[in-house]
PATORDREN-274279 format. One record per residue (C-alpha): x, y, z; residue in one letter. Coordinates in steps of 0.05 Angstrom, whole numbers. Example, Ala and Ser with C-alpha at 12.3 -4.5 7.8 and 13.67 -1.06 7.14 Angstrom:
2
       c1       c2       c3   type
      246      -90      156      a
      273      -21      143      s
END
This chain:
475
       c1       c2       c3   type
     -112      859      570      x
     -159      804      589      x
     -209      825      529      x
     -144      828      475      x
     -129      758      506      x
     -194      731      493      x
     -195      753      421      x
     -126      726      417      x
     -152      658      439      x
     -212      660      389      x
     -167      672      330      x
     -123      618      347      x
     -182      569      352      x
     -205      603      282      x
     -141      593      248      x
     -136      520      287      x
     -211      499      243      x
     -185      533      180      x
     -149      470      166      x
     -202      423      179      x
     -264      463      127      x
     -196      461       76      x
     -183      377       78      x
     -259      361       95      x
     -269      359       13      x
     -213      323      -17      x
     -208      334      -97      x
     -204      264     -108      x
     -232      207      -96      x
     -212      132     -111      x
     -261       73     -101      x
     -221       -3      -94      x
     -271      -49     -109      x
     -252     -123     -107      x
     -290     -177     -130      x
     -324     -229      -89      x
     -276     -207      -24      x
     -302     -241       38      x
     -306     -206      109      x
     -249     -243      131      x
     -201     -251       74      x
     -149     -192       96      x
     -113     -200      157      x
     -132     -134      176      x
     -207     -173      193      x
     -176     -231      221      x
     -149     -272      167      x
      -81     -315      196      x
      -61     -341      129      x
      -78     -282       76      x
       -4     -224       76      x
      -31     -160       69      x
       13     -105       95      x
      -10      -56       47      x
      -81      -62       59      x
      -68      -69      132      x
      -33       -3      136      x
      -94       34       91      x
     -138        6      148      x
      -98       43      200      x
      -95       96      169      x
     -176       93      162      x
     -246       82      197      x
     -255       14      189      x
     -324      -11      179      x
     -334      -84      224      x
     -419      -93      199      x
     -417      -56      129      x
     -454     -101       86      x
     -458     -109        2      x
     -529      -94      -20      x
     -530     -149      -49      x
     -501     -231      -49      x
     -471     -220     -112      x
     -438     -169     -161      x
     -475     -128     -205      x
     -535     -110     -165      x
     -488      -84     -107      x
     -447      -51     -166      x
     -508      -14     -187      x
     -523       13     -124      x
     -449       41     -108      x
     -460       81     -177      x
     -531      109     -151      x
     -541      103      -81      x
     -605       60      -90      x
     -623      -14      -56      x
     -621      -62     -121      x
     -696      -78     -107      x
     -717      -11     -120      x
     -676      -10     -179      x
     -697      -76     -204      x
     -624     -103     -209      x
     -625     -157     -168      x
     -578     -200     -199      x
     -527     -201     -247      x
     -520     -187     -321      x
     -516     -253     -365      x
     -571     -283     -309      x
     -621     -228     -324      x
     -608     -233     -390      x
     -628     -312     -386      x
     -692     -345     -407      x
     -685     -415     -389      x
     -747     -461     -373      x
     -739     -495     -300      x
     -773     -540     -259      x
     -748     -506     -185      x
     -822     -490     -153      x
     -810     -421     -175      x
     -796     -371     -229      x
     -748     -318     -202      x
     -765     -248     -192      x
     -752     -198     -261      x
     -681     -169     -270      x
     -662     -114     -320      x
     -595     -135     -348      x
     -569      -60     -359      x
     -563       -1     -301      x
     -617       44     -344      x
     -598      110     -365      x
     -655      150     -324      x
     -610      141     -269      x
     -554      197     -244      x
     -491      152     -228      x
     -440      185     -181      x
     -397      181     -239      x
     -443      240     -277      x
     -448      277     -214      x
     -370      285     -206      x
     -360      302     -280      x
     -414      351     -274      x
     -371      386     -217      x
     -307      378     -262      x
     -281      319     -242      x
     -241      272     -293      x
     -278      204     -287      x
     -240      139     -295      x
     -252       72     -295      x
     -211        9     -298      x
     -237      -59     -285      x
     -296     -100     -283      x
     -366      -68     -296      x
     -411     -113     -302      x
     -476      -66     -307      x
     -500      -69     -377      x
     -475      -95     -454      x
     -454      -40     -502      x
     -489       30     -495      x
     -485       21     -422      x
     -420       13     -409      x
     -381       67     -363      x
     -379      117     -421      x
     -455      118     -425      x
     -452      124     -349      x
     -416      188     -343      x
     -341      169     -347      x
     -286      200     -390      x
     -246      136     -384      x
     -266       57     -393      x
     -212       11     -383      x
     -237      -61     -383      x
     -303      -47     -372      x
     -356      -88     -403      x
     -418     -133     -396      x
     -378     -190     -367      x
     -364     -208     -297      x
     -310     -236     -304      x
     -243     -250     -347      x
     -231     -321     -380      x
     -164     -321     -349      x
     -126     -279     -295      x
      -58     -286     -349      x
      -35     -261     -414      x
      -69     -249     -467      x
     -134     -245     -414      x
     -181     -274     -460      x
     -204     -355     -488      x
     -272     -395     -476      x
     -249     -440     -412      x
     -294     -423     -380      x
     -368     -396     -372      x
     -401     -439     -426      x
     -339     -436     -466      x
     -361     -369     -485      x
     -293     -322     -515      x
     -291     -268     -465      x
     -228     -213     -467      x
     -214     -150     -430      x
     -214      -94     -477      x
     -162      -41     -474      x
      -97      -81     -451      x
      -59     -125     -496      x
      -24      -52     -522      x
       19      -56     -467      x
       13     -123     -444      x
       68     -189     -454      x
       70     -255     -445      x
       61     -282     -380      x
       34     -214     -355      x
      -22     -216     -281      x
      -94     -184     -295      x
      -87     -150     -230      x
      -11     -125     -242      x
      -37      -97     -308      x
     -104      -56     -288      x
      -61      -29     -234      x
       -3       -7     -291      x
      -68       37     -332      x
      -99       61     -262      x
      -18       81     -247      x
      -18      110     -316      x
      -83      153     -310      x
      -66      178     -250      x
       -4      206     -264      x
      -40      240     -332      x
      -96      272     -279      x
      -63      319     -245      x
      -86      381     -274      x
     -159      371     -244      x
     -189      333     -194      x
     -193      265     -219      x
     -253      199     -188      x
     -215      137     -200      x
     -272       72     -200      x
     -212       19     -189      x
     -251      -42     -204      x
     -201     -104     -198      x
     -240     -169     -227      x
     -198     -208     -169      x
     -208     -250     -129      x
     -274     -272     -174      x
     -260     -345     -211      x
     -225     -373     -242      x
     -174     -376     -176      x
     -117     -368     -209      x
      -56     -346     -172      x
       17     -331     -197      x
       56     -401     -194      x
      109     -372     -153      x
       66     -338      -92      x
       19     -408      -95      x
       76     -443      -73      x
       98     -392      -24      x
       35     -400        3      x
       26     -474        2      x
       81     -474       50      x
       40     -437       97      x
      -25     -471      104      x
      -34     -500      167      x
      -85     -559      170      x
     -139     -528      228      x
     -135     -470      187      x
     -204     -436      170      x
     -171     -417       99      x
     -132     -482       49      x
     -131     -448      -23      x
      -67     -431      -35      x
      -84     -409     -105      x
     -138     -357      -65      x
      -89     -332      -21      x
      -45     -318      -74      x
      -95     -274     -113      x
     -108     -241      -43      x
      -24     -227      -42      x
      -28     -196     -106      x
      -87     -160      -89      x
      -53     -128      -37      x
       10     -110      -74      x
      -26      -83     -125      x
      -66      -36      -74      x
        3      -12      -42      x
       29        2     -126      x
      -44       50     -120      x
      -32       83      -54      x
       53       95      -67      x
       31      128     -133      x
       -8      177      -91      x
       45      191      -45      x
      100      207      -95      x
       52      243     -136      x
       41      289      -70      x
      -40      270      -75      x
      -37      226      -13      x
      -72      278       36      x
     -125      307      -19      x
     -154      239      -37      x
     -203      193      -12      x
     -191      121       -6      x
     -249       81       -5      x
     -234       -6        0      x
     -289      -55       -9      x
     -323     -116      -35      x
     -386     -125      -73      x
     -406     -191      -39      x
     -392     -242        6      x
     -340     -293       -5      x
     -338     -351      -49      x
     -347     -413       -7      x
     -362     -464      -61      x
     -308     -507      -95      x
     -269     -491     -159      x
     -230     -543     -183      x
     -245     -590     -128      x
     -218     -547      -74      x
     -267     -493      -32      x
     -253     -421      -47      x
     -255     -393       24      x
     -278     -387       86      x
     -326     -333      118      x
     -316     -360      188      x
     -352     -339      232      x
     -404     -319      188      x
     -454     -370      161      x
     -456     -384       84      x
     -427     -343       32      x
     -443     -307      -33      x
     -508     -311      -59      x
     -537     -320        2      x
     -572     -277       56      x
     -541     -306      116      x
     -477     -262      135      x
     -427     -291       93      x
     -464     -270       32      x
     -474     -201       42      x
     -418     -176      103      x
     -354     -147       66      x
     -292     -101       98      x
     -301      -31       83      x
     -243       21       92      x
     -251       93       81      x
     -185      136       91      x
     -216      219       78      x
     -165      270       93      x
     -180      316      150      x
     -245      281      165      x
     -233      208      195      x
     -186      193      251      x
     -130      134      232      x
     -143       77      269      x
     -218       91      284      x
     -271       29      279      x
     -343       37      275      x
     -383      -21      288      x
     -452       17      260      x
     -488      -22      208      x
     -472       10      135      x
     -493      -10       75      x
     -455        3       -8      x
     -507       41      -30      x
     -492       96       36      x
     -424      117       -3      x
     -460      159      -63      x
     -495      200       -8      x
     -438      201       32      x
     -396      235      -35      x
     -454      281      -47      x
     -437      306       34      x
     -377      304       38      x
     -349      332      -33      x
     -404      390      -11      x
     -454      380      -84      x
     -507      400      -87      x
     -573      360      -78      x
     -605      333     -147      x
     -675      319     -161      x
     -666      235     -144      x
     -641      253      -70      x
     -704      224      -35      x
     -709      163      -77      x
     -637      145      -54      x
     -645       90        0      x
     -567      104       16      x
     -546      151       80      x
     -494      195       93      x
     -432      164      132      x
     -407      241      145      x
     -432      236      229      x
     -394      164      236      x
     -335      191      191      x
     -323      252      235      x
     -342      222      299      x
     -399      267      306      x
     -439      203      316      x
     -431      125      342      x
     -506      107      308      x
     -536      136      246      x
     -604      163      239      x
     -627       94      207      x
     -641       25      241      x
     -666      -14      186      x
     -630      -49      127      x
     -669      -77       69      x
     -638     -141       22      x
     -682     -168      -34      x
     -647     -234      -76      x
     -715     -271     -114      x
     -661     -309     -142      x
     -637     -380     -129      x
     -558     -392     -122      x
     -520     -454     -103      x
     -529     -423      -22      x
     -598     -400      -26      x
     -669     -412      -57      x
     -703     -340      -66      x
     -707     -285       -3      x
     -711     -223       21      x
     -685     -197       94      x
     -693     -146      145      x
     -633     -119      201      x
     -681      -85      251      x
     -618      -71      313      x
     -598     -133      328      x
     -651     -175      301      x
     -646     -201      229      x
     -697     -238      198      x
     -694     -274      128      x
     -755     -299       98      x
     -753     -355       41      x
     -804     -350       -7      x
     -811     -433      -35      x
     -845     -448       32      x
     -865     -383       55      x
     -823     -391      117      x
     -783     -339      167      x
     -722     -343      209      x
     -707     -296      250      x
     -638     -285      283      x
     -601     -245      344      x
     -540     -223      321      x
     -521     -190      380      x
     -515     -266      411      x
     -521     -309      352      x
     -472     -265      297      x
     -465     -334      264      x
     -540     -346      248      x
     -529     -413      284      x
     -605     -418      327      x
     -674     -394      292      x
     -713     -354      341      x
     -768     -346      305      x
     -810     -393      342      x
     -800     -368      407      x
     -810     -296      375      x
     -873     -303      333      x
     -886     -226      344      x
     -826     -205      322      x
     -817     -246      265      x
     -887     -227      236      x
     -880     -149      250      x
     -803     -151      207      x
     -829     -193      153      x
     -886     -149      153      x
     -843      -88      145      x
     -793     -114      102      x
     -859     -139       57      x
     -890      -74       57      x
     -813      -40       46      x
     -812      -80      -15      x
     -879      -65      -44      x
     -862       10      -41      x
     -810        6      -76      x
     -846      -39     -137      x
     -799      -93     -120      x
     -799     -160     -173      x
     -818     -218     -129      x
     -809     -292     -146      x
     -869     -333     -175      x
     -902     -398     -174      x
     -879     -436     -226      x
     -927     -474     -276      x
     -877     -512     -305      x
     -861     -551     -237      x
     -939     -576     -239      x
     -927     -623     -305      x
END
């Protein structure tokens, strides 16, 4: 009797795990990548003036991520290393498109490190990988990694909606295209005005085609790459919500743009319009749902007003400091993450093609060890607090209205940035100094010399493009 219990009680525990190998490998997956979201811009991460219910509930219903940072200050470097799983220095993006593509003549003391302007074709995006395995690939939304012949097509996608070489649309309203902006240069978004009318949202209409190709992907497992150009400039909100939110603004508040906030708003409506088409489509509990930003927030002004506001963080996008590089990151996988469950490990965008590859159960292609990117699989499960990893490497030879040309290092706690125009490090705490507040470096000299020396050596292994002297600047 005891022995027939026993087996009973084995069974039970067999049947009891049956459920969790099932769910481990949802069928599909959906990425929600918005533009130029700050750490702090969902109330979910703190934000008292920014509504978003919809979001919020995604993030209890997730791991949330409280140090996952961009790989990059700015869009399509970090871009390029969600679609391979490789640090932009090593894949010499390292900043984006219509920059690298520049050939001005300056007098700044130095000429910025070399950028290719298109995501090259010798790389396997986790776009190819999923179709290889049979996946429908779509994409809706901003791109920004290459002009025509590399656009998501070329890159392993069935479906481009909206993708091309710009970063980002001349206006957020009907009929999405003009030359206000960006050197008066006549930009559009390709693939819309079908269905589009007058006084029609960018955001509200990406969302109708990502609705739309959902609801024609059911017959096979289906990667969505929702890429929403908001809340990029121009900051342009609907009239009605800006004034909604004007209303709101209190004057010691971190956050004053109430044309921001109301790109934010419809932001997060436009993420609930996503995540209610899965439920009534019955794909809720077989799909991933992966939320994130590609950089830091915007902290400089547009049209006299400032953007945002990463408090606490220091700075903002295009810079190395924390509010250039920290974004939110939510990942909701069926049967693998727990609802409610935070993990303050440091992640990086480039760890989510790994994590796919683990997770979805492919196999291992011949690029795996060039891939700087980790599995999150140990953190997602719970397996694991830490990952098997405790260094992050950022490379940005670049200059930027917040920064002249750096690289950095996150050793643990320490974080050291070092500025190439005067060959100078900082070196930060984080642990006790998360808003880069006090440089330590001079009552660290070791420490700051052995991480620059890594991080130096890192990015000489990896042929990084480094910034040069500048013979211009001497006449």
């Amino acid at each position: 009797m005891l022995r027939l219990a026993g087996k009973v009680f084995w069974f039970v525990l067999i049947l009891l795990a049956i459920p969790l190998v099932v769910t481990a490998a949802p069928l599909n997956v959906v990425y929600i990548i918005v533009d130029d979201l700050g750490a702090h811009d969902l109330a979910c991460y703190g934000n008292t003036l920014h509504q978003t219910p919809h979001i919020d509930r995604l993030a209890n219903e997730s791991m949330k991520f409280t140090q996952a940072y961009a790989a990059s200050p700015v869009c399509s470097p970090t871009r390029a290393s969600l679609m391979t799983g490789k640090n932009p220095a090593r894949l010499k993006m390292t900043v984006w498109h219509e920059q690298a593509k520049s050939e001005r003549k300056t007098k700044r003391p130095l000429i910025e490190g070399k950028s290719l302007p298109n995501l090259s074709h010798d790389e396997t995006t986790i776009a190819e990988r999923l179709h290889q395995a049979g996946y429908r690939t779509l994409h809706v939304g901003k791109w920004h990694l290459g002009e025509a012949g590399f656009y998501p097509e070329s890159h392993g996608f069935d479906v481009n909606i909206g993708g091309t070489l710009w970063g980002a649309p001349q206006t957020f309203f009907y009929p999405f295209s003009g030359s206000k902006h960006y050197g008066n240069e006549f930009r559009y978004v390709p693939g819309l005005l079908e269905r589009s009318k007058q006084d029609d949202y960018l955001t509200d209409r990406l969302t109708d085609e990502a609705i739309r190709l959902l609801k024609s992907s059911t017959e096979k497992p289906f990667f969505l790459n929702m890429a929403f150009h908001t809340v990029h400039t121009p900051i342009e909100g609907k009239p009605a919500v800006v004034q909604a939110y004007e209303k709101k603004i209190e004057p010691d508040s971190p956050w004053q743009n109430a044309e921001y906030a109301a790109m934010v708003h419809s932001l997060d409506e436009n993420v609930g319009r996503i995540l209610r088409t899965l439920e009534e489509l019955k794909l809720a509990d077989k799909t991933a749902v992966i939320l994130l930003s590609d950089n830091g927030g915007f902290i400089n002004k547009y049209e006299g007003k400032t953007v945002t506001n990463n408090h606490p963080l220091r700075s903002g996008k295009g810079s190395l400091y924390e509010g250039g590089i920290r974004i939110p990151l939510l990942i909701k996988w069926p049967g693998v993450t727990t609802a409610r469950s935070v993990s303050a490990e440091p992640v990086v965008t480039s760890d989510l093609y790994p994590t796919l590859i683990d997770l979805l159960q492919l196999e291992a292609d011949q690029e795996q060890n060039q891939r700087d990117g980790v599995s999150l699989k140990p953190l997602l499960t719970g397996s694991q607090k830490k990952l098997n990893r405790d260094r992050l490497h950022f490379h940005y030879p670049h200059y930027y209205p917040t920064t002249t040309p750096a690289s950095a290092i996150r050793a643990g706690n320490w974080k050291l940035i070092h500025y190439y125009e005067d060959d100078r490090n900082e070196l930060y705490d984080l642990k006790q100094d998360p808003s880069e507040t006090t440089d330590v470096s001079k009552q660290n000299p070791a420490q700051a010399q052995q991480l620059w020396d890594e991080l130096n050596a890192w990015l000489k292994s990896v042929d990084a493009s480094f910034p040069q002297e500048n013979p211009e600047r001497r006449k």
